[in-house]
Every structure is written in C-alpha cells, then in structure tokens.
HTML snippet that shows the backbone in 3Dmol.js (N, CA, C, O; Angstrom):
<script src="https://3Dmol.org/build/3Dmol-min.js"></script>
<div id="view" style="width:600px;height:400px;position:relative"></div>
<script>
const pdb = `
ATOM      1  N   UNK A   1       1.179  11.611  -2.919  1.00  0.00           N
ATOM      2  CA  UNK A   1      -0.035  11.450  -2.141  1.00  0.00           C
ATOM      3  C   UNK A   1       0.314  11.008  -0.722  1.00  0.00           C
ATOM      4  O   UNK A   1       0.729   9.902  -0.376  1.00  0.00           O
ATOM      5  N   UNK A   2       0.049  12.165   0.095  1.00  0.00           N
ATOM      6  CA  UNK A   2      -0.459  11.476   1.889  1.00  0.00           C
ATOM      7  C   UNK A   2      -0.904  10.325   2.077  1.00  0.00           C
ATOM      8  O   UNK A   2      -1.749   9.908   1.285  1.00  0.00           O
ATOM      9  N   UNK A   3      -0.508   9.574   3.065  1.00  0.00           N
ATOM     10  CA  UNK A   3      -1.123   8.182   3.698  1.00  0.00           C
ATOM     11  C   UNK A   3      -1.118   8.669   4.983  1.00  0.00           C
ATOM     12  O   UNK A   3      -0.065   9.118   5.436  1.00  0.00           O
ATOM     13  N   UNK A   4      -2.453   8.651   5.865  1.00  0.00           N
ATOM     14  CA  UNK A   4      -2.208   8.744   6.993  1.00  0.00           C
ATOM     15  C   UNK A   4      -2.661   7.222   7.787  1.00  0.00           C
ATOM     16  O   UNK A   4      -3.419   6.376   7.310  1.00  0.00           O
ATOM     17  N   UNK A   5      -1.864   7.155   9.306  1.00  0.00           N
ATOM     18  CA  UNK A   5      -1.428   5.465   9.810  1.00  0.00           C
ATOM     19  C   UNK A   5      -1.583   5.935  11.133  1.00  0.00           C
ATOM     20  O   UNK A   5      -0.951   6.818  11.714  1.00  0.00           O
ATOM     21  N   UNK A   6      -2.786   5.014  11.644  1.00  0.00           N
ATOM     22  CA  UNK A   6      -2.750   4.569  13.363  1.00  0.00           C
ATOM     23  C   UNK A   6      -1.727   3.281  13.296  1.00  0.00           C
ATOM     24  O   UNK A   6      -1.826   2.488  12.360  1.00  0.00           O
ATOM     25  N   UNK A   7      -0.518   3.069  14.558  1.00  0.00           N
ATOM     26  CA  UNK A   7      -0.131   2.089  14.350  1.00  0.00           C
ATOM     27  C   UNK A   7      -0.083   1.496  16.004  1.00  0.00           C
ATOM     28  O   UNK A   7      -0.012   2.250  16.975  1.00  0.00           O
ATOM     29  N   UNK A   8      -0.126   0.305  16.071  1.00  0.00           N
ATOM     30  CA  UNK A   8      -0.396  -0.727  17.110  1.00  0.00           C
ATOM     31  C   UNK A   8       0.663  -1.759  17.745  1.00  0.00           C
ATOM     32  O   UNK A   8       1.502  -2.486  17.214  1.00  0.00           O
ATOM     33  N   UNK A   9       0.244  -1.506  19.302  1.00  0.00           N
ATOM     34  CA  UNK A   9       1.459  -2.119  20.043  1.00  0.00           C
ATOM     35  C   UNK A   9       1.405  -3.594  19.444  1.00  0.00           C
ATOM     36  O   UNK A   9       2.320  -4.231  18.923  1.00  0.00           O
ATOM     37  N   UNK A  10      -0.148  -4.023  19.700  1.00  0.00           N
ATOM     38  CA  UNK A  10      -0.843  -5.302  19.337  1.00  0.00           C
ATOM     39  C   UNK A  10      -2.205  -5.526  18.598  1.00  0.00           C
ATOM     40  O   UNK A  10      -2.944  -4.565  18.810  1.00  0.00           O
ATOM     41  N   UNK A  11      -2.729  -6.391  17.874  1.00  0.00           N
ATOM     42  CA  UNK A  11      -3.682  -6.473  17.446  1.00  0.00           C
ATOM     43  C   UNK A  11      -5.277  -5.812  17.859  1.00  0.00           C
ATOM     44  O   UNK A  11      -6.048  -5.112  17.203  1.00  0.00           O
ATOM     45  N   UNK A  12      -5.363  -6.378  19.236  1.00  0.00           N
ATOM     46  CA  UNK A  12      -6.106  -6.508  20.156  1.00  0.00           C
ATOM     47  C   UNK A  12      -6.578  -4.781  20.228  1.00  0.00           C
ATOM     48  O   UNK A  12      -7.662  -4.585  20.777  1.00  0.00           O
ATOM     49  N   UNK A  13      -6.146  -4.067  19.929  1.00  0.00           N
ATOM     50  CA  UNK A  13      -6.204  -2.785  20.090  1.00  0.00           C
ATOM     51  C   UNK A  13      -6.804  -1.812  18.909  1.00  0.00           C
ATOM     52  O   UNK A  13      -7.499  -0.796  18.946  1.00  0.00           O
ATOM     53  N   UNK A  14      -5.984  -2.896  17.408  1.00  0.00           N
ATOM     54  CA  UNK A  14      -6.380  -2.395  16.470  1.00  0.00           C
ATOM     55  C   UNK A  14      -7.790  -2.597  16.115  1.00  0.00           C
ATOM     56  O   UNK A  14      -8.629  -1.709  15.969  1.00  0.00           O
ATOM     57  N   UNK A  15      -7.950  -3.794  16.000  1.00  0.00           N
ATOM     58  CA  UNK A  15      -9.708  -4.260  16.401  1.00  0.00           C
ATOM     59  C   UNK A  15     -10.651  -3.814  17.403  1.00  0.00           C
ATOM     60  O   UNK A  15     -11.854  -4.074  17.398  1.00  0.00           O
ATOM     61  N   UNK A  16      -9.833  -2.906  18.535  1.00  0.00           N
ATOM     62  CA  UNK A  16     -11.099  -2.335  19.022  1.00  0.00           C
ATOM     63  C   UNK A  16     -11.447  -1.326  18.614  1.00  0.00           C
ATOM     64  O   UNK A  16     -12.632  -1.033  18.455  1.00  0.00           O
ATOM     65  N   UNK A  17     -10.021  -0.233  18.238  1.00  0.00           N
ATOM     66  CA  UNK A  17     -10.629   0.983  17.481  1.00  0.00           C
ATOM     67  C   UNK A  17     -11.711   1.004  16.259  1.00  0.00           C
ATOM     68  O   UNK A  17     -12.578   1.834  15.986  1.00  0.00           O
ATOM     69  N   UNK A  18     -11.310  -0.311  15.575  1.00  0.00           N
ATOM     70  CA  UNK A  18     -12.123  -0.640  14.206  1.00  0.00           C
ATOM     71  C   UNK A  18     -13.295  -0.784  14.432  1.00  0.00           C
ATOM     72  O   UNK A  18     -14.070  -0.303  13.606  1.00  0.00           O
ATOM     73  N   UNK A  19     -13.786  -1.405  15.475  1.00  0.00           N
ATOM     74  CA  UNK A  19     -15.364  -1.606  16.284  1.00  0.00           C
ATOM     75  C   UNK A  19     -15.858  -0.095  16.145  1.00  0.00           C
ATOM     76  O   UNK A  19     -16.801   0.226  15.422  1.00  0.00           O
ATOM     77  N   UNK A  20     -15.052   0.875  16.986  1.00  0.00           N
ATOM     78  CA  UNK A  20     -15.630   2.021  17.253  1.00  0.00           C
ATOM     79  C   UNK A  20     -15.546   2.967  16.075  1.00  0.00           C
ATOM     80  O   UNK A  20     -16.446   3.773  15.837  1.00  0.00           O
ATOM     81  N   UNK A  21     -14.118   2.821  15.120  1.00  0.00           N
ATOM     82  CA  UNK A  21     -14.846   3.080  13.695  1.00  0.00           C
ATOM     83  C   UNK A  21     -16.093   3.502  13.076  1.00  0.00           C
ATOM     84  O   UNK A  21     -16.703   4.555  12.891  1.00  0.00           O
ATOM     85  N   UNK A  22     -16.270   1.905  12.760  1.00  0.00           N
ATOM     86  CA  UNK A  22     -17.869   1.421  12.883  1.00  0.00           C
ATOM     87  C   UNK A  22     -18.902   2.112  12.890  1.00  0.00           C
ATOM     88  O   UNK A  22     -19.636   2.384  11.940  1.00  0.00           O
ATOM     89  N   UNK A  23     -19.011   2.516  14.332  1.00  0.00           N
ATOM     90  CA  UNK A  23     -20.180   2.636  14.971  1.00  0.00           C
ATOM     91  C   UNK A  23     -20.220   4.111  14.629  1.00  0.00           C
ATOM     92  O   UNK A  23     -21.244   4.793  14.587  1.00  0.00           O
ATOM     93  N   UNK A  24     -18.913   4.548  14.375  1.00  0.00           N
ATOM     94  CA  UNK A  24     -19.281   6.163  14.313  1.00  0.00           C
ATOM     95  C   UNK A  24     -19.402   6.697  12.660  1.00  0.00           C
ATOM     96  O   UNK A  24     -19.605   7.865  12.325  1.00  0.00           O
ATOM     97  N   UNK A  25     -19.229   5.579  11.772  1.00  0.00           N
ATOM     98  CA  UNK A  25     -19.305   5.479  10.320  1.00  0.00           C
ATOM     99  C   UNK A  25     -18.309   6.542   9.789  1.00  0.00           C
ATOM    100  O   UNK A  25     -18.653   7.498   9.092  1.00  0.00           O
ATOM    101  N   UNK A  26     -17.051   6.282  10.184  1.00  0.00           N
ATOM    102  CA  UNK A  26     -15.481   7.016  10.232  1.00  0.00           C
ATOM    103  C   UNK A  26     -14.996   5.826   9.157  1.00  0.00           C
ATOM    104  O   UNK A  26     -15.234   4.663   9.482  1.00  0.00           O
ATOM    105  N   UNK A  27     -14.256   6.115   7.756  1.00  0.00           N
ATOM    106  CA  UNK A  27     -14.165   5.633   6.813  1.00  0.00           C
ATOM    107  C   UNK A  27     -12.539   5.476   7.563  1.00  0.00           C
ATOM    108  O   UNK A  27     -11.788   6.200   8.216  1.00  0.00           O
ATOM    109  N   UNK A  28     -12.537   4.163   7.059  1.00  0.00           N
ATOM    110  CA  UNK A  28     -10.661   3.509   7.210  1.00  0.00           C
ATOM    111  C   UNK A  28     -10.686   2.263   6.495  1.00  0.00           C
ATOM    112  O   UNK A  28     -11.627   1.614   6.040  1.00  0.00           O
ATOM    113  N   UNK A  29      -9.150   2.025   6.497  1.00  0.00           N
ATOM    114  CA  UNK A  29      -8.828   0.755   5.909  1.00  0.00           C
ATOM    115  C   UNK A  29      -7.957   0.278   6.476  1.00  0.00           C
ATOM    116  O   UNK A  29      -6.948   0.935   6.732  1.00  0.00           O
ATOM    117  N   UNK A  30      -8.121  -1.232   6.899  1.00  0.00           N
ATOM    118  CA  UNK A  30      -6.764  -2.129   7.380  1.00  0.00           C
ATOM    119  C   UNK A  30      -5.694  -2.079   6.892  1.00  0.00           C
ATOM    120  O   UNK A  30      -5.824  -1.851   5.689  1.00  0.00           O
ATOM    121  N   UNK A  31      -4.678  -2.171   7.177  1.00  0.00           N
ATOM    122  CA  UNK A  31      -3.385  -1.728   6.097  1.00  0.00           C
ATOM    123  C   UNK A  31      -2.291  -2.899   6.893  1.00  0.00           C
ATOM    124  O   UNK A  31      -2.422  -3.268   8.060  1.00  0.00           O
ATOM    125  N   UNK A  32      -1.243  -3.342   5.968  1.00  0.00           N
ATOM    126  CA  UNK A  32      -0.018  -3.887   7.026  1.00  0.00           C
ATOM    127  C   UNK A  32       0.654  -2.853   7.028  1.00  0.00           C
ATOM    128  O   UNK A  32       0.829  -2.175   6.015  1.00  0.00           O
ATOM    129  N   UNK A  33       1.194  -2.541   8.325  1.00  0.00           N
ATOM    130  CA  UNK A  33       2.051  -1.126   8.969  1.00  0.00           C
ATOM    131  C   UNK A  33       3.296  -0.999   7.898  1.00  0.00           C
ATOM    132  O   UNK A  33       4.231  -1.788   8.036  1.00  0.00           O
ATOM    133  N   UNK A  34       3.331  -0.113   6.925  1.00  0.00           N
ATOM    134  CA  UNK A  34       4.316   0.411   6.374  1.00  0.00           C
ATOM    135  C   UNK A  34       6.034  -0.321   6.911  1.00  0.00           C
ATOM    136  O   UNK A  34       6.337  -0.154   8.092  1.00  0.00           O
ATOM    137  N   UNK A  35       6.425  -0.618   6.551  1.00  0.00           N
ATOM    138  CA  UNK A  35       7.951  -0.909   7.606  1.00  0.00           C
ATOM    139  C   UNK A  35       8.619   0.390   7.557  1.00  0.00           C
ATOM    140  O   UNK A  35       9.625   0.620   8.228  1.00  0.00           O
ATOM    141  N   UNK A  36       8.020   1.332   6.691  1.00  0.00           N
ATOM    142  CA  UNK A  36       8.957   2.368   6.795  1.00  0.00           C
ATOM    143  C   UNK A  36       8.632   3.618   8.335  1.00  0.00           C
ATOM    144  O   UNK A  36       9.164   4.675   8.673  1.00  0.00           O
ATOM    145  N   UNK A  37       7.599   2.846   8.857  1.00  0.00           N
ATOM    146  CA  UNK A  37       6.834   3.001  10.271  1.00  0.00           C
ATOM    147  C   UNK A  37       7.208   2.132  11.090  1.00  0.00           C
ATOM    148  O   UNK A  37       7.482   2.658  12.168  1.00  0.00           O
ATOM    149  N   UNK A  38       7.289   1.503  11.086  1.00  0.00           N
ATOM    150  CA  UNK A  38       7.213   0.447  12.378  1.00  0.00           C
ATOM    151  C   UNK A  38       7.219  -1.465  11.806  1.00  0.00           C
ATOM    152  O   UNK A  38       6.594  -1.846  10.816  1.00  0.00           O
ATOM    153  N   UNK A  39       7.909  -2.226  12.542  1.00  0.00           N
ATOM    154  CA  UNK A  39       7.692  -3.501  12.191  1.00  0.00           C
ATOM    155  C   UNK A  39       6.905  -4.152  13.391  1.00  0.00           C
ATOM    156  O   UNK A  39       7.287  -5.317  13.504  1.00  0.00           O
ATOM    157  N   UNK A  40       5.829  -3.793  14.446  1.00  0.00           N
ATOM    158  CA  UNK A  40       5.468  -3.268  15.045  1.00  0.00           C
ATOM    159  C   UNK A  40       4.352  -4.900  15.141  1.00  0.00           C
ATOM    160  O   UNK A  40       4.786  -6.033  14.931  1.00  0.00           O
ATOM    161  N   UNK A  41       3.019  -4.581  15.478  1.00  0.00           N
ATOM    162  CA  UNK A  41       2.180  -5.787  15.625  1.00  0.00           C
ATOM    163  C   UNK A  41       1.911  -6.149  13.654  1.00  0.00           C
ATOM    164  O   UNK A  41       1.097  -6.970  13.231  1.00  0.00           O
ATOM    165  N   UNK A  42       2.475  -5.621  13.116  1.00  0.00           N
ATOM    166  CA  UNK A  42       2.130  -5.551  11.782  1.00  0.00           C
ATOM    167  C   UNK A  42       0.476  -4.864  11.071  1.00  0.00           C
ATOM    168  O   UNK A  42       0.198  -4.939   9.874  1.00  0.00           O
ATOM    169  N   UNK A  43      -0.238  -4.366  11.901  1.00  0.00           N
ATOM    170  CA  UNK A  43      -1.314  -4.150  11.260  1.00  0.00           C
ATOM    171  C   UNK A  43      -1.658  -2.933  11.592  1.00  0.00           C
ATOM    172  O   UNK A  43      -1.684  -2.797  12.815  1.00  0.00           O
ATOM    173  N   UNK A  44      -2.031  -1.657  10.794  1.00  0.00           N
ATOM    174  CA  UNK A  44      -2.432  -0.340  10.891  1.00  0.00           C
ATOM    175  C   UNK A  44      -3.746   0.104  10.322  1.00  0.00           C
ATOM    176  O   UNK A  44      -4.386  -0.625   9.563  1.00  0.00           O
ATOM    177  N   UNK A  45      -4.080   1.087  10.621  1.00  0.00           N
ATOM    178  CA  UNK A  45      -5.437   1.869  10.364  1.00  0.00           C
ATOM    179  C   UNK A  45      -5.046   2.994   9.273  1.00  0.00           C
ATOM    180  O   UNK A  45      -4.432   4.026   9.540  1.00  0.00           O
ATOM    181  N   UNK A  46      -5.565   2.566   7.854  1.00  0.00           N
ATOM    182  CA  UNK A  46      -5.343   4.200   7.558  1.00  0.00           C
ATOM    183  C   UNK A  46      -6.473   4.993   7.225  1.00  0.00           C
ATOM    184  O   UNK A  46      -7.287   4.603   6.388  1.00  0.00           O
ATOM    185  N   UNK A  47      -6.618   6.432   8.012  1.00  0.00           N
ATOM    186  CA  UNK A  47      -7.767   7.260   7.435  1.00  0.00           C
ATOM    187  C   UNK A  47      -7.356   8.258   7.002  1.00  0.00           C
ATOM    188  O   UNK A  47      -6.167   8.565   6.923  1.00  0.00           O
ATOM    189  N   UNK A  48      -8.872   9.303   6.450  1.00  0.00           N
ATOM    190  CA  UNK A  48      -8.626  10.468   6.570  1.00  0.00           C
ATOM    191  C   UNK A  48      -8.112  11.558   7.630  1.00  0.00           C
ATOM    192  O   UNK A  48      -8.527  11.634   8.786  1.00  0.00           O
ATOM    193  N   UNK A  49      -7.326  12.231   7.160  1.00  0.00           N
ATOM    194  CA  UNK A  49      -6.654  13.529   7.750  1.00  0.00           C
ATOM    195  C   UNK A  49      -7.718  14.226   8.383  1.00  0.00           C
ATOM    196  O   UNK A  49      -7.530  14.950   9.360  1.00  0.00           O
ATOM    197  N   UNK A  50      -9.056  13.996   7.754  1.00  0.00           N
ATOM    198  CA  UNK A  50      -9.968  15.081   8.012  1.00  0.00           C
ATOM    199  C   UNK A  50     -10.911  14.507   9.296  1.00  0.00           C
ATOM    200  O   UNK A  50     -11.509  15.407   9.887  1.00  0.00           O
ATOM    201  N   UNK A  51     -11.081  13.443   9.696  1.00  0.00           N
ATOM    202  CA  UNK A  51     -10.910  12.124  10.694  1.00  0.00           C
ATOM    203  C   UNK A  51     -10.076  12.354  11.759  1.00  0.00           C
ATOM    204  O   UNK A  51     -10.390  11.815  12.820  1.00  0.00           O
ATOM    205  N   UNK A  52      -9.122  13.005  11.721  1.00  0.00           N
ATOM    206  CA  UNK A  52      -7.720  13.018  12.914  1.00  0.00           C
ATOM    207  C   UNK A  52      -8.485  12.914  14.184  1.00  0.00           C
ATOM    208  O   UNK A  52      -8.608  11.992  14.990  1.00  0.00           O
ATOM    209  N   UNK A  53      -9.021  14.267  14.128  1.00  0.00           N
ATOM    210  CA  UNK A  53      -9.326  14.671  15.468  1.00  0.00           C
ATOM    211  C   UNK A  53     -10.752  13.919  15.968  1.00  0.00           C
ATOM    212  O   UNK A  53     -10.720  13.590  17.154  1.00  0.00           O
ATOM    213  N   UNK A  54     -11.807  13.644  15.357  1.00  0.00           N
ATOM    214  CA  UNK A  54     -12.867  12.407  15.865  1.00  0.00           C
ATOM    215  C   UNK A  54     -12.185  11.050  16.223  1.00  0.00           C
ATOM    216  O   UNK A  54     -12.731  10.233  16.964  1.00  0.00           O
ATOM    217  N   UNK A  55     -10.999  10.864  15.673  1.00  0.00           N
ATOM    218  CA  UNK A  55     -10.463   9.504  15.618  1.00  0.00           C
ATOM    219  C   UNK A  55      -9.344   9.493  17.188  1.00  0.00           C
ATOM    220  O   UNK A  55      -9.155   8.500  17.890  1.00  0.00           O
ATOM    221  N   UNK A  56      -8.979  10.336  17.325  1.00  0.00           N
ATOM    222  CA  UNK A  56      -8.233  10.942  18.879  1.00  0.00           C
ATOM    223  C   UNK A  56      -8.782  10.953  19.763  1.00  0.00           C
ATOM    224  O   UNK A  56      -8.249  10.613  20.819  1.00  0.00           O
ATOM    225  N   UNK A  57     -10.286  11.412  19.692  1.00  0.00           N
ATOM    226  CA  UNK A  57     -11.047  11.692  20.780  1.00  0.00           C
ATOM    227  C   UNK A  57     -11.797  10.281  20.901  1.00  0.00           C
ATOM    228  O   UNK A  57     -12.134   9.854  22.005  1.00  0.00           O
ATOM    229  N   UNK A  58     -12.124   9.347  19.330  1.00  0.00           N
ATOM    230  CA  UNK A  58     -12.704   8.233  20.380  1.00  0.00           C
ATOM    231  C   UNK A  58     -11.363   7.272  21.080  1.00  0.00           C
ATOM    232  O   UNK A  58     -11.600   6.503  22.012  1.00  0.00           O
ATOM    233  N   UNK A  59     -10.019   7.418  20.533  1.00  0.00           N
ATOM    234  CA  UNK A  59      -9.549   6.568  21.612  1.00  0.00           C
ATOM    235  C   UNK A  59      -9.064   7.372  22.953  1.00  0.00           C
ATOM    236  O   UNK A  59      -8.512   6.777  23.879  1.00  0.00           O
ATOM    237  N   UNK A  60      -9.293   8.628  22.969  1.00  0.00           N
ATOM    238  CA  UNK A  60      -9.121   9.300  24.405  1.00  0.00           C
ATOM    239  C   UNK A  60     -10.125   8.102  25.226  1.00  0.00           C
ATOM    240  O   UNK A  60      -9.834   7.076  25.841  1.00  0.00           O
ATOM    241  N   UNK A  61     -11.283   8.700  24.944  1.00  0.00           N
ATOM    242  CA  UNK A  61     -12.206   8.908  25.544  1.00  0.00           C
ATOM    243  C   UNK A  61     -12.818   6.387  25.632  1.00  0.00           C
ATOM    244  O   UNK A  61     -13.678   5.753  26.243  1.00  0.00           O
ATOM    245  N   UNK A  62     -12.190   6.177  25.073  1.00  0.00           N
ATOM    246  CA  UNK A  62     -12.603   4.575  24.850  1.00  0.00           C
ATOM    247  C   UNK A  62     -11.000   3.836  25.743  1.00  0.00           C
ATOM    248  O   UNK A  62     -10.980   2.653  26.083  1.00  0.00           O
ATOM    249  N   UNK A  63      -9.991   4.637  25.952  1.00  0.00           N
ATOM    250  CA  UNK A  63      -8.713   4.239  26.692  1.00  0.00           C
ATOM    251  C   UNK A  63      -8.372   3.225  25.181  1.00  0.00           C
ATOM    252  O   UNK A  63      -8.823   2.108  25.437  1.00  0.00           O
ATOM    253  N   UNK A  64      -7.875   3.225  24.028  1.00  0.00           N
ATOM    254  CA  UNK A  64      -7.547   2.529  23.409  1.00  0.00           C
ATOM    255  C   UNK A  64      -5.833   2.645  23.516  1.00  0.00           C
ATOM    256  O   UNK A  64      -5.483   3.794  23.786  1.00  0.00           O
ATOM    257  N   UNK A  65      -5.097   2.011  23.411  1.00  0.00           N
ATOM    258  CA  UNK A  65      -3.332   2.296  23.305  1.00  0.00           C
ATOM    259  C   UNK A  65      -2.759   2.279  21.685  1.00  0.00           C
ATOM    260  O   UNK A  65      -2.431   1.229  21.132  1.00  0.00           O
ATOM    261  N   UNK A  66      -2.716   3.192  21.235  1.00  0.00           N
ATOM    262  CA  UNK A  66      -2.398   3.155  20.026  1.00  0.00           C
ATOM    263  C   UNK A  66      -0.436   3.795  19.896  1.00  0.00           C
ATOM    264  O   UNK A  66       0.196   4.645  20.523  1.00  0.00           O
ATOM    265  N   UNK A  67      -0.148   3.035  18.991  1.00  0.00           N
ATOM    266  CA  UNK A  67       1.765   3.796  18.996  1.00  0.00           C
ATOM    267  C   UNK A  67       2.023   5.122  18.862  1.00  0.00           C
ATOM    268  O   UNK A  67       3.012   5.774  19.198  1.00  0.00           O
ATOM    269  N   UNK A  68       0.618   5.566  18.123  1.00  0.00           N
ATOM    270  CA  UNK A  68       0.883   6.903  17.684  1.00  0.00           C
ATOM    271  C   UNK A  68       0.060   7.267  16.171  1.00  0.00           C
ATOM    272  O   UNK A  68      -0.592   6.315  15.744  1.00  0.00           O
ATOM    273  N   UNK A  69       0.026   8.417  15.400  1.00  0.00           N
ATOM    274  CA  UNK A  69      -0.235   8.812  14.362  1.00  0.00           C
ATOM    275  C   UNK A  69       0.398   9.233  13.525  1.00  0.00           C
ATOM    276  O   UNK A  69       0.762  10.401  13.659  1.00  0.00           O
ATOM    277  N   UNK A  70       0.925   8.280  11.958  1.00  0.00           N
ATOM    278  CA  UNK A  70       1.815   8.754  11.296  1.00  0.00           C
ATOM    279  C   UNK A  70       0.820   9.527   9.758  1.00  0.00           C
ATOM    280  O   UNK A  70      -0.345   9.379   9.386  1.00  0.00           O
ATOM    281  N   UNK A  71       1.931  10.311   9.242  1.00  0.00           N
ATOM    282  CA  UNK A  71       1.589  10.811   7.623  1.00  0.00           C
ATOM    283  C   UNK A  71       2.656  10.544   7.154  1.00  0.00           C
ATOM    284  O   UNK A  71       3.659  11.186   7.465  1.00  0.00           O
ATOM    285  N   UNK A  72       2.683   9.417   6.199  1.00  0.00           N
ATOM    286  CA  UNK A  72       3.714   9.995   5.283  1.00  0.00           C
ATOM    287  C   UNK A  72       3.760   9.571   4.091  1.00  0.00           C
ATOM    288  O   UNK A  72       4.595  10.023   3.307  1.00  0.00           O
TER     289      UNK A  72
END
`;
const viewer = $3Dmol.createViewer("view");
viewer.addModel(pdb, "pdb");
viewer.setStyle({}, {cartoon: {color: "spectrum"}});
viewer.zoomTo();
viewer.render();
</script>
C-alpha cells in the first residue's frame, strides 16, 4: 500500500497548510515524517493521491514552503 507525504522545513508551515485543508474539506492526516523521508521538522501531511493536484495549487497559490511531495 501507497502512503503519500507533504514534508516540512518547519512546523509553522505544516499548520498552515492544515488550516487550508480545512477549509477546502481535503481529507489528511498528521503523520511523524517517515525517517525513511526526512528527519526533517518531524511532522508530515499524508493524503490522497487523488488530492495531489488541489493540494499543489492551494500552496501555490497561499505561498506555503513545503520540502516537497513524497509516495512511498
């Protein structure tokens, strides 16, 4: 089974995407960042695959800094 992972320079970042989550009723879960990802701010987003691209465009478009998008 796929896991897909937003992962974070810092907290502060992960909590804002989660706000905007939220608001757009985009299903995720807090996760601690895999280490096999990153040992990183320790805390990740995982959603649906099917999510990718709504989830890209709100942090385009909101300037959020995210590390990147993992599957694995």
């Amino acid at each position: 089974m796929q896991r897909n992972y937003i992962l974070f320079n810092n907290h502060t970042n992960g909590l804002k995407l989660e706000s905007f989550l939220k608001k757009n009723n985009i299903k995720y879960t807090i996760s601690p960042t895999p280490r096999k990802l990153s040992t990183s701010c320790g805390i990740s987003i995982m959603y649906k695959k099917e999510d990718e691209q709504k989830i890209k465009k709100i942090v385009k478009e909101n300037d959020i800094e995210v590390k990147g998008f993992y599957t694995i």
